[in-house]
C-alpha positions as CSV (number, residue, x, y, z in Angstrom):
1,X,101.7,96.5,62.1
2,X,105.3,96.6,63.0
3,X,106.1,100.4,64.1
4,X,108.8,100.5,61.5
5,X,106.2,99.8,58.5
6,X,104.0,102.0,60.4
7,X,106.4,105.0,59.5
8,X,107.2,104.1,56.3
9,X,103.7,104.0,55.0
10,X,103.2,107.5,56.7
11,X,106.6,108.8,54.6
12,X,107.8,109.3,58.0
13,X,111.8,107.4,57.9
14,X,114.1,109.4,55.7
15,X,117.1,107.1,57.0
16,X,117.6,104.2,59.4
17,X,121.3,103.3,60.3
18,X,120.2,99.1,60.1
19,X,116.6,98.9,59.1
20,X,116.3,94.9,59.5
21,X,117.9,95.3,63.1
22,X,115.6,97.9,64.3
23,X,113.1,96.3,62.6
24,X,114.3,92.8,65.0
25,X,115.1,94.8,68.2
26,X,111.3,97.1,67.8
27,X,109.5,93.3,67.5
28,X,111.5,91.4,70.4
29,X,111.7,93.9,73.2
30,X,110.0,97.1,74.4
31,X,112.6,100.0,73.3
32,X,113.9,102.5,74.9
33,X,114.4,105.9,72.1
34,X,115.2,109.4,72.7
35,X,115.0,113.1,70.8
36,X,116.7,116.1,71.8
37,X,115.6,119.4,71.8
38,X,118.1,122.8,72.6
39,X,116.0,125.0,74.3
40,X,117.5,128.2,72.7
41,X,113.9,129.9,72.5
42,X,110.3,129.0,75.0
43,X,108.5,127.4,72.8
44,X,108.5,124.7,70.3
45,X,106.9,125.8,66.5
46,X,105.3,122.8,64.7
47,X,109.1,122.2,62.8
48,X,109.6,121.0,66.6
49,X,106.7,119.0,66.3
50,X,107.5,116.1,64.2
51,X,110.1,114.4,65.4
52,X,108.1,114.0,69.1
53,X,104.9,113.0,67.2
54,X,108.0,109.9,66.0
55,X,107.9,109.6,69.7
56,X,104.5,109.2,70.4
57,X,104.0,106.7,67.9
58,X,106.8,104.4,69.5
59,X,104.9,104.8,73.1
60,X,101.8,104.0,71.1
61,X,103.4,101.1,69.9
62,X,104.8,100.0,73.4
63,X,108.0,101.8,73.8
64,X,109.4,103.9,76.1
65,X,110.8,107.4,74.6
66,X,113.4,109.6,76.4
67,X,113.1,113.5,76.0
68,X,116.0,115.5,76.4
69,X,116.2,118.8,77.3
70,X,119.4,120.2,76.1
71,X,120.2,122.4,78.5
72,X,124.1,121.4,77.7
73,X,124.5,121.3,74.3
74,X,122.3,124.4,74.2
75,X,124.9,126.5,76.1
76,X,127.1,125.3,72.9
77,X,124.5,125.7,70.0
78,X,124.0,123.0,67.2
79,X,125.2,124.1,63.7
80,X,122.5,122.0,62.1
81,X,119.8,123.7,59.3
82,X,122.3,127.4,60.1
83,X,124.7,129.2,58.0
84,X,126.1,131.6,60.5
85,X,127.0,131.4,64.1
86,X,124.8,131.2,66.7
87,X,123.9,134.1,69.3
88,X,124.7,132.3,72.6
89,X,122.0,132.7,75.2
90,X,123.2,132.9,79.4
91,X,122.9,129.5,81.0
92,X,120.5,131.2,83.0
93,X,117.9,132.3,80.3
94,X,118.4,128.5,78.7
95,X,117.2,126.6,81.6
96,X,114.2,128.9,81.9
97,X,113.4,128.3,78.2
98,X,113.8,124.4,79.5
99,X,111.5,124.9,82.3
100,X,108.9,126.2,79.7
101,X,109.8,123.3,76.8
102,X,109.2,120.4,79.6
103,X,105.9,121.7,80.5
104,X,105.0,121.5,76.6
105,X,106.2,117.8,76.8
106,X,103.9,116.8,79.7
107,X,100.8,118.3,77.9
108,X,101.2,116.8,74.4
109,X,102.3,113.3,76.0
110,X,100.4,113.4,79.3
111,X,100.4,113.9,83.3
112,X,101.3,110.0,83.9
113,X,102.6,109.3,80.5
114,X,104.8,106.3,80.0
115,X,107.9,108.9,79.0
116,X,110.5,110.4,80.6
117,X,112.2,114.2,80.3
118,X,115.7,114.3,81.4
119,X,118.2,117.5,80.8
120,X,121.5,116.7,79.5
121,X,122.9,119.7,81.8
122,X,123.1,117.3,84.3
123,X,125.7,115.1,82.8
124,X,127.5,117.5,80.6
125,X,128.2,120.2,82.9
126,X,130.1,117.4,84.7
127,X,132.9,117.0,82.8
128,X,136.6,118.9,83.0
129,X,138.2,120.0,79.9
130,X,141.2,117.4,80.0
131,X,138.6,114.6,80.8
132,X,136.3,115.6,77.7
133,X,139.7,116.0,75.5
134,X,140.9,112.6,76.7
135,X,138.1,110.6,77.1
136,X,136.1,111.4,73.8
137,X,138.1,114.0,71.9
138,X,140.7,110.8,71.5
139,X,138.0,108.8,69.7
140,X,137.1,111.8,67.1
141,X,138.6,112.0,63.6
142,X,138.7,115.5,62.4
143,X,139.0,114.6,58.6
144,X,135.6,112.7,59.5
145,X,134.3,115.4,61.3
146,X,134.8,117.7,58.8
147,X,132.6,115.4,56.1
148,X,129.6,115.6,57.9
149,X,127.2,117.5,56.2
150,X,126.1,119.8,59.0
151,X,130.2,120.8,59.5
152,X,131.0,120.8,55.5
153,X,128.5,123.4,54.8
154,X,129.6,125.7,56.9
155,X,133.2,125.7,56.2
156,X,133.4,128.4,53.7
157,X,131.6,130.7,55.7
158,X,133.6,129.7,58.8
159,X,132.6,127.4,62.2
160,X,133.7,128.2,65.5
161,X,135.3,125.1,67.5
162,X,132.5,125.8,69.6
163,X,129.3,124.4,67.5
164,X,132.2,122.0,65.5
165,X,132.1,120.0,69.0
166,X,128.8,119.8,69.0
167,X,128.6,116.6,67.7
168,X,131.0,115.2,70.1
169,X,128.4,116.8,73.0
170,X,125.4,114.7,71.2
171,X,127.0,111.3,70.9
172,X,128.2,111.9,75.1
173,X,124.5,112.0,75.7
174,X,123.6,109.0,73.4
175,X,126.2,107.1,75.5
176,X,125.1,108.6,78.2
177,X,121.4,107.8,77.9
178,X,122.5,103.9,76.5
179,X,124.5,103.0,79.4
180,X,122.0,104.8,82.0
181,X,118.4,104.1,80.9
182,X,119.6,101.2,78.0
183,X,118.4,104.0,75.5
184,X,119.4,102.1,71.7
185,X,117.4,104.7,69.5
186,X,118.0,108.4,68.5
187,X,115.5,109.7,66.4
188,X,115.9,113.4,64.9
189,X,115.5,115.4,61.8
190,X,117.1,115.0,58.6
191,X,119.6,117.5,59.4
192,X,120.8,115.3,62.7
193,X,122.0,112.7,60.6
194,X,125.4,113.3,60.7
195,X,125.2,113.7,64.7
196,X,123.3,110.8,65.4
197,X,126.2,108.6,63.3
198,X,128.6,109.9,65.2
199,X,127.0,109.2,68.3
200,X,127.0,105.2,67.1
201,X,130.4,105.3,65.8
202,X,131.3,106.5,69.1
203,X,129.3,103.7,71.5
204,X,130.8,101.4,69.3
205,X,134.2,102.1,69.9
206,X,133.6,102.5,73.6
207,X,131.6,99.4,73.9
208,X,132.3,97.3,71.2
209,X,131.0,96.6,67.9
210,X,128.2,94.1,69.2
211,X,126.5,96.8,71.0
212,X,123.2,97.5,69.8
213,X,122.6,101.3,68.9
214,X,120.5,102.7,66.2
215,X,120.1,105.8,64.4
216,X,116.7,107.0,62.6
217,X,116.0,110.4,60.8
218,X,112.5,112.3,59.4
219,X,112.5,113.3,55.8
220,X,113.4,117.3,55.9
221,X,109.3,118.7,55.6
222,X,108.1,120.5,52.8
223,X,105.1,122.0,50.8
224,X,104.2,120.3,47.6
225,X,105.7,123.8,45.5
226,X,108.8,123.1,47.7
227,X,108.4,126.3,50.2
228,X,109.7,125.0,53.3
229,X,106.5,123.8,55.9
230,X,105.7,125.8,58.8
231,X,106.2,129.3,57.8
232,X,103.9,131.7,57.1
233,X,103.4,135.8,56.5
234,X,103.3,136.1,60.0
235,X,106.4,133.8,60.7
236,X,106.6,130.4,62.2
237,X,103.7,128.6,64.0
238,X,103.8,128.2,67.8
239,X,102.8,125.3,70.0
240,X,102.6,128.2,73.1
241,X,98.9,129.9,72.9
242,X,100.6,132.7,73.9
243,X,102.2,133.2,70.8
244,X,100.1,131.7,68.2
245,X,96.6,131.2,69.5
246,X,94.8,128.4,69.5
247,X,92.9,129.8,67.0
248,X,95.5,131.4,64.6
249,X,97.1,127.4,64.8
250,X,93.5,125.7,63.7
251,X,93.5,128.7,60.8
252,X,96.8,126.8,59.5
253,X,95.9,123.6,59.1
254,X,92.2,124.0,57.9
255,X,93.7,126.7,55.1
256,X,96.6,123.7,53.9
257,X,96.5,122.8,50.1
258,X,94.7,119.8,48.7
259,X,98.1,118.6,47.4
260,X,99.6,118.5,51.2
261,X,96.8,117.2,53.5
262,X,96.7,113.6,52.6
263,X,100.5,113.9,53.5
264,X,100.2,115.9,56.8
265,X,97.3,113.7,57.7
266,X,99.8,110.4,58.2
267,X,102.7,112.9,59.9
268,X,100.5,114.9,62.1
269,X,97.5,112.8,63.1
270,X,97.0,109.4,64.8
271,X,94.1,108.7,61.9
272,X,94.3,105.4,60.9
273,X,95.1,104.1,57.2
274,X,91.6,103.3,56.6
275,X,90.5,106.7,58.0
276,X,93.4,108.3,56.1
277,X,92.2,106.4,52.9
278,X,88.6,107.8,53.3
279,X,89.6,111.0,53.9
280,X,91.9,111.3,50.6
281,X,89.2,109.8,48.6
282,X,87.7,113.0,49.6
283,X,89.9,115.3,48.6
284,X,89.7,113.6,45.0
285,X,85.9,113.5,45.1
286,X,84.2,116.5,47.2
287,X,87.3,118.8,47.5
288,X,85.0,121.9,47.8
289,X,84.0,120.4,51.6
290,X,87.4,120.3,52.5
291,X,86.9,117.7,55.0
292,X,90.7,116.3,55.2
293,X,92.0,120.2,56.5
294,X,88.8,120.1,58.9
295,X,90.1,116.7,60.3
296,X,93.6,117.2,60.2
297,X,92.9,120.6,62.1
298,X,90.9,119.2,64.3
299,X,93.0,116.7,65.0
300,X,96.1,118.9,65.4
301,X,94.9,121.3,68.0
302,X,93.0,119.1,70.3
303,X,96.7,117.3,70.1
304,X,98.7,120.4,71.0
305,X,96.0,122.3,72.8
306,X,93.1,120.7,74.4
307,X,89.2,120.1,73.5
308,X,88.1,123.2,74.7
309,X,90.8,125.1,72.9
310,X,89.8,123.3,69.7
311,X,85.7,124.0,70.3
312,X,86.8,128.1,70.9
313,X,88.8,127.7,67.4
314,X,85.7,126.1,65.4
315,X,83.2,128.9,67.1
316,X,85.6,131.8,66.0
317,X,86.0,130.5,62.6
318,X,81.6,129.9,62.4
319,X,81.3,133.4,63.8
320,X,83.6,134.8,60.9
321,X,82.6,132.9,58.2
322,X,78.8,134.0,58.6
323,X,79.8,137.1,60.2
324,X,78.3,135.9,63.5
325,X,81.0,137.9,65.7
326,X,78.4,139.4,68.2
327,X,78.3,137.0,71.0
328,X,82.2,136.1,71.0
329,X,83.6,136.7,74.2
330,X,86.4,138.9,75.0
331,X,89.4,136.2,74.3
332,X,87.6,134.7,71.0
333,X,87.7,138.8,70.0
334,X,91.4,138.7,70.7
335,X,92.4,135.5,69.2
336,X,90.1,136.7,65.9
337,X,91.5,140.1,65.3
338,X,94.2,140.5,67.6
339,X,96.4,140.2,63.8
340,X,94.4,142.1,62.0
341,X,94.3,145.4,60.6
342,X,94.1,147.8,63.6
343,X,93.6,151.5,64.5
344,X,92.8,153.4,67.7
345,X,89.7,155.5,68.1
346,X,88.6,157.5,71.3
347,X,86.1,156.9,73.7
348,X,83.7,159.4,72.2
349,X,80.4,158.3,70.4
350,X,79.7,159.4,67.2
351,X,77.4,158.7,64.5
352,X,78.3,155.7,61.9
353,X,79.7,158.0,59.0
354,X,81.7,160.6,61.1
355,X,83.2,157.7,63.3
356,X,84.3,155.7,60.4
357,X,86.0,158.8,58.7
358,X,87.7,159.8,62.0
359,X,88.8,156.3,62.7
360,X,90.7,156.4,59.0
361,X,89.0,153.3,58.5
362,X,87.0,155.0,55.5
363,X,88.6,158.3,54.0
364,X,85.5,160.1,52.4
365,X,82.2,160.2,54.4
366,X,80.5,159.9,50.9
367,X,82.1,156.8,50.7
368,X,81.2,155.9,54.0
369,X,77.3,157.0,53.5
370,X,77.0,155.1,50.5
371,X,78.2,151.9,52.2
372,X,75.9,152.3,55.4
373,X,73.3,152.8,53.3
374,X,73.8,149.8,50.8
375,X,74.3,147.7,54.0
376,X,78.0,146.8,53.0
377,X,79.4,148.0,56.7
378,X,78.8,145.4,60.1
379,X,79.5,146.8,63.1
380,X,80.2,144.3,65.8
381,X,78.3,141.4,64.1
382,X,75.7,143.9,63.4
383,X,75.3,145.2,59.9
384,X,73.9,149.1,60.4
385,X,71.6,150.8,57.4
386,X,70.8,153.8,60.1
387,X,73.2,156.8,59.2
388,X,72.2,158.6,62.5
389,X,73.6,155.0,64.3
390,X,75.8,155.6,67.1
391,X,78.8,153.5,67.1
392,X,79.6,152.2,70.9
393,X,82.3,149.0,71.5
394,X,81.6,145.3,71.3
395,X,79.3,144.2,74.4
396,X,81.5,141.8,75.7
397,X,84.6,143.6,75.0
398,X,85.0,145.4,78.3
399,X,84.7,149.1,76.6
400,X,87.7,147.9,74.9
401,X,87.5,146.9,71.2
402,X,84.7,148.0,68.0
403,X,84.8,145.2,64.9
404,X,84.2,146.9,61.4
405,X,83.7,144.6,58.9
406,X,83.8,146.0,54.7
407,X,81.6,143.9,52.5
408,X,82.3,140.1,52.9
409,X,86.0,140.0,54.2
410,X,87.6,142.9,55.1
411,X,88.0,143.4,59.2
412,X,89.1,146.5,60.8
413,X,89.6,145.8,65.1
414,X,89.4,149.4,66.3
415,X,91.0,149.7,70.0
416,X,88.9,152.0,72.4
417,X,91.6,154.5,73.8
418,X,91.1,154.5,77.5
């Protein structure tokens, strides 16, 4: 299957600048395609995530994708998907954010990966103002500047010149990449459109109208009730463990709706159609099992994260969903109830009733009795009838943490004071 019709059966090509030349140049020749990435924060969230799964398909496929770090144009801040200015970050506090995004790239795409990572600093921070102003300013139009979407949106509110020459930053690097690595493809969200034209218009006026560059885009992501994807109570979902845990990030996918996973499956996942088929036949069928979130979740964080990240998630979710908790390990604890509802206790052992009362996690030790006693209260893993029970913290928890659990669902982590 040609990559092209690859993507459009996933409902992965929102727009292609010449479909039936990409679709010739893709079958004739190994490409070489790029995405850019600013790397205003250190980490990607799974927003980030789509348009370099685009790229991993094409190096699937036998191409060659381009990363760029946008260490430039992230001094500058793209005015794409924002309705207010930007808070510009110090170069300095950029290109650490970089150092952290390109180590994201080499795990999702590999150690000796047939990809590259370049940082657009490198060229852009190279040029002089009267050299930018003459050399590409010249081949600008403001009035058609001003009609791209990403600029025309913002104009009642107000742009600065600074993000309004953003686009003329992105198409330097398209030329940039073309006439350095032969680079004819920029892929991007749906939002880039109006960048990624420019960026064409551009090589075409520099090097003629026979030069081969193309331009492809990502439908704009949503739910099936229209909410937009990736967002959740506790606010967007991290690739970096550090901020949404390997656990937490199989939680998201395995909890998606039946009316979305069919659709995630053929973004997020290198499942193939027949798989995919099987798998949605499923959802139709046996939609109690819900196994199309257990693959795609699967899937998913061994992608991101690793095997044994994905084996830890599956164990924590097993121990919680038969209540199982007492032979986690210390970082399973963490990742399990580190977002959960939390108070701090003291060191000091007490009986069942008058520690759950002191703790707040009860507020009536008749209450609290009456739960022991109907076995309704778990204490880590452990359900306790035994009102004379002595509450002491999780054994492999350091001294650190005591896990209360109310009937079925309803977790308390208590941090031991030390």
């Amino acid at each position: 299957m040609n990559i092209i019709d690859e993507l459009t059966w996933r409902g992965a090509v929102n727009q292609m600048t010449d479909e039936a030349g990409l679709r010739k140049l893709t079958e004739e020749k190994s490409v070489s395609l790029y995405c850019g990435v600013d790397p205003t924060g250190d980490s990607m969230h799974i927003g980030h995530l789509i348009p370099f799964m685009m790229l991993k398909r094409f190096q699937l496929a036998g191409h060659h994708p381009y990363i760029v770090i946008g260490a430039g144009t992230g001094v500058i801040g793209d005015p794409s998907g924002r309705k207010t200015e930007r808070q510009l970050q110090t170069v300095e506090q950029i290109a650490a954010n970089g150092e952290k995004l390109k180590k994201q790239f080499t795990h999702l795409f590999g150690e000796n990966s047939d990809i590259s990572v370049v940082n657009n600093y490198d060229w852009l921070s190279k040029l002089d103002l009267l050299g930018f102003l003459r050399d590409y300013g010249k081949l600008f139009s403001i009035n058609v500047m001003l009609a791209k979407d990403v600029v025309a949106s913002r104009l009642d509110a107000g742009i600065s010149f600074t993000e309004f020459s953003y686009q003329i930053l992105q198409s330097v690097d398209f030329h940039h990449l073309l006439k350095t690595y032969d680079v004819q493809l920029q892929i991007g969200g749906a939002d880039q459109w109006g960048n990624i034209t420019s960026g064409i218009d551009m090589i075409h006026k520099i090097e003629g109208a026979e030069q081969e560059a193309y331009g492809l885009t990502i439908p704009l992501m949503l739910k099936s009730d229209g909410t937009k994807f990736g967002k959740t109570a506790g606010g967007a979902i991290w690739l970096a463990p550090e901020k949404t845990s390997p656990f937490e990030f199989y939680q998201f996918w395995l909890n998606q709706d039946d009316a979305d996973v069919v659709r995630y499956l053929k973004f997020f996942t290198f499942l193939g159609q027949k798989d995919i088929e099987e798998l949605a036949t499923a959802v139709l069928e046996e939609p109690e099992k819900r196994l199309a979130q257990r693959r795609l979740a699967e899937e998913v964080t061994r992608f991101v994260h690793d095997d044994a990240a994905l084996e830890e998630a599956q164990r924590i979710t097993e121990a919680l969903y038969h209540g199982s908790i007492a032979e986690l390990k210390k970082s399973e604890l963490e990742q399990a109830f580190g977002k959960m509802p939390t108070v701090t206790v003291g060191a000091d052992e007490k009986n069942i009733v008058d520690w759950l009362v002191d703790s707040t996690i009860y507020k009536s030790k008749r209450q609290a009795r009456e739960d022991v006693q109907n076995g309704a209260v778990t204490i880590n893993g452990v359900r306790v009838t035994d009102l004379d029970a002595v509450v002491t913290p999780h054994k492999n928890s350091e001294g650190k943490y005591i896990i209360v659990r109310k009937g079925k669902k309803t977790y308390t982590l208590a941090k031991v004071k030390e």
